[in-house]
N, C-alpha and C positions, 0 to 999 in steps of 0.2 A: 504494500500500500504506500502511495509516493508519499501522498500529505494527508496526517489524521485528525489536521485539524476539517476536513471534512467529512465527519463520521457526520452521521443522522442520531437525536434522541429519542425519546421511545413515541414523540408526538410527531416524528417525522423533519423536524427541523434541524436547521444548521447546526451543529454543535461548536459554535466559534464565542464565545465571552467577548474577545478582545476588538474582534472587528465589529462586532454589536454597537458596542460602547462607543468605540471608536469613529464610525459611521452613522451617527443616528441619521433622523429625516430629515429632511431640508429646513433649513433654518438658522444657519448662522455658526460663530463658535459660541457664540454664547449660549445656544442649543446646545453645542456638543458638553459644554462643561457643567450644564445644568443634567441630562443626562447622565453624565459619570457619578456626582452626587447623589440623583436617586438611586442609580444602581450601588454605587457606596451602602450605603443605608441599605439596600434591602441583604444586599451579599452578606454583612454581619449584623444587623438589627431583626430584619424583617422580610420575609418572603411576601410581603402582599404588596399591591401595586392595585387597589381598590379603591384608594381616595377618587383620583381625581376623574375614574370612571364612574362613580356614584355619582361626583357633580354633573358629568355627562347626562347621566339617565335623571338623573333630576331638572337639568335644562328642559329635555326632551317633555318628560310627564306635565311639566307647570307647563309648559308655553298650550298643550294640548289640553288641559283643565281647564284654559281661559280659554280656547277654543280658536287660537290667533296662530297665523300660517308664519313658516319663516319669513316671507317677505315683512310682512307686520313687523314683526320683532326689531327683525334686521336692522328696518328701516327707525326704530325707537334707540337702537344702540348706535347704531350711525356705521353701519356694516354691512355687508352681503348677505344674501339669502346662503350662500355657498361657503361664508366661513361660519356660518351662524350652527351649518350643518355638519361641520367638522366638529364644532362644540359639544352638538349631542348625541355623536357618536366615535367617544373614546379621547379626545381629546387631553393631553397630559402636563400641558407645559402653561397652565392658566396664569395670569397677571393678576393681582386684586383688584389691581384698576379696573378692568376687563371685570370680574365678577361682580362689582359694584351697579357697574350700566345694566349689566342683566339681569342682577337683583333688580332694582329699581323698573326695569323696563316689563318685568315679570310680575309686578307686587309681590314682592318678595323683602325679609331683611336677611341682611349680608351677617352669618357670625362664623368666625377666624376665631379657633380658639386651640390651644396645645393641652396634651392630656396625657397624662404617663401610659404607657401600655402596658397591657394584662398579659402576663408572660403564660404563653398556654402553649408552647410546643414539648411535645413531646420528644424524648431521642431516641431517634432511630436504633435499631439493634443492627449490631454486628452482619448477619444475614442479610437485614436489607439493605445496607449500603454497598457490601457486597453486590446483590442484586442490581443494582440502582445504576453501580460506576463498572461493570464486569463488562462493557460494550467498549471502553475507553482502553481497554487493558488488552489490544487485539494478537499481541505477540505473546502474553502470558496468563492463565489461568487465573484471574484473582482471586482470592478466598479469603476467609477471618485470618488465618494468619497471618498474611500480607501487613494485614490490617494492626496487630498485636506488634509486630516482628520489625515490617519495614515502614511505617506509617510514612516516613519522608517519601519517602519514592512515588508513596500512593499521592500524597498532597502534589509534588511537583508534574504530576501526570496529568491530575484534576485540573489542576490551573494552566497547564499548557493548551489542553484539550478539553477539558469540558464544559457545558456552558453554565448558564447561573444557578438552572437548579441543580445542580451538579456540585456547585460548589457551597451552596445552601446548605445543603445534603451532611456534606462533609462535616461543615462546620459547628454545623447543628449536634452534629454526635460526637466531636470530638471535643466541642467547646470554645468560645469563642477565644480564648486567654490560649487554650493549646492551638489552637489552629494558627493564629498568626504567632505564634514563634517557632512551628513548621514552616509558615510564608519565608520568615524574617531569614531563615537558614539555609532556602530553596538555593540550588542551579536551576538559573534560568537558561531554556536554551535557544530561547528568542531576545534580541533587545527590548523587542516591541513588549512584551511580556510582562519583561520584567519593570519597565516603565512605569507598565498600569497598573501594576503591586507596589512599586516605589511610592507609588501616588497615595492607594490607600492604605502604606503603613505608616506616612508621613503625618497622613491624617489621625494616626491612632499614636501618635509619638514613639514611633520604630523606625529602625532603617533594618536593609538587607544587610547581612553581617556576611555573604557570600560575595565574591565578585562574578559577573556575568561571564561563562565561559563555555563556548557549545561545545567541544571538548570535554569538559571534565564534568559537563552534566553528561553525555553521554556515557561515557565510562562509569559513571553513578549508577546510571540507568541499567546497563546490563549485570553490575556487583549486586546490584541490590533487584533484579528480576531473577535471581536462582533461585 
């Protein structure tokens, strides 16, 4: 297999983290860097990405409760029927400003409010992560010892190769305090790679204590796949 950063996950999709991030939709850098931040956050906080699709479906239902077409609206917020429609379906990158016109244009009030979250993840066992990351592992059998035995190899495999929930996954079971200082220890065997871990362990006040070498992570690679 030439390149496995083209595996498929089990929903059919790319399995690439870094070009994800790296690439979002049209919109600028300051797109791309708002982007990296939520993905921050869900990689070691949170797996859900439901806010701002709730705001979505809630544009949708209120503008259809008062019974008014997207032109109506559009035309109340001082916008397109056609960005109006982007809003109410999926939409991730909202402004408050922007929220404000559409409350108002909605009869609706705007509330902005932060709220600790209720810790309810479960960790995953041994098996299923096994399960979960065994596609990523295409030269070698992975199994719970892997797991026990060589956990670095497993981590710098996930992050070369896997995509976000993938590395959710991981982190989730191994914890967030052990996972990144398996990050922090990684051979990277992409620059690009390791960039976007530099990024968020700078943000969690860590540096990589490895230097970048695709060389001596390969040689890692196959010590630590016996």
């Amino acid at each position: 297999m030439s390149d496995a950063r083209y595996l498929t996950g089990e929903t059919g999709e790319r399995a690439d983290l870094v070009s994800g991030i790296w690439n979002p939709a049209p919109g600028g850098r300051g797109a791309g860097n708002a982007h990296f931040i939520v993905f921050l956050a869900i990689i070691m906080y949170d797996n859900s990405m439901d806010c701002p699709t709730n705001i979505s479906r809630q544009l949708g239902a209120r503008r259809k409760d008062l019974g008014l077409s997207l032109v109506q609206v559009a035309r109340r917020v001082d916008t397109s029927p056609a960005t109006l429609s982007r809003y109410e379906n999926g939409w991730s990158r909202f402004e408050v400003y922007t929220l404000r016109k559409l409350a108002t244009a909605l009869d609706c009030e705007l509330v902005v409010r932060l709220e600790p979250k209720k810790r309810s993840e479960i960790r995953p066992q041994r098996s299923d992560v096994v399960k979960k990351l065994r596609r990523l592992f295409w030269d070698q059998d992975l199994t719970v010892h892997h797991l026990e035995e060589n956990p670095m190899w497993v981590v710098e495999r996930v992050l070369e190769y896997g995509n976000l929930e993938d590395v959710h996954h991981l982190a989730v079971h191994m914890g967030r305090d052990t996972f990144l200082r398996y990050v922090s220890g990684t051979r990277f065997s992409s620059d690009r790679t390791r960039a976007f871990w530099q990024q968020i362990l700078s943000r969690e006040g860590m540096t990589c204590t490895r230097k970048y070498s695709r060389e001596e992570a390969a040689t890692s690679w196959r010590s630590s796949s016996r």
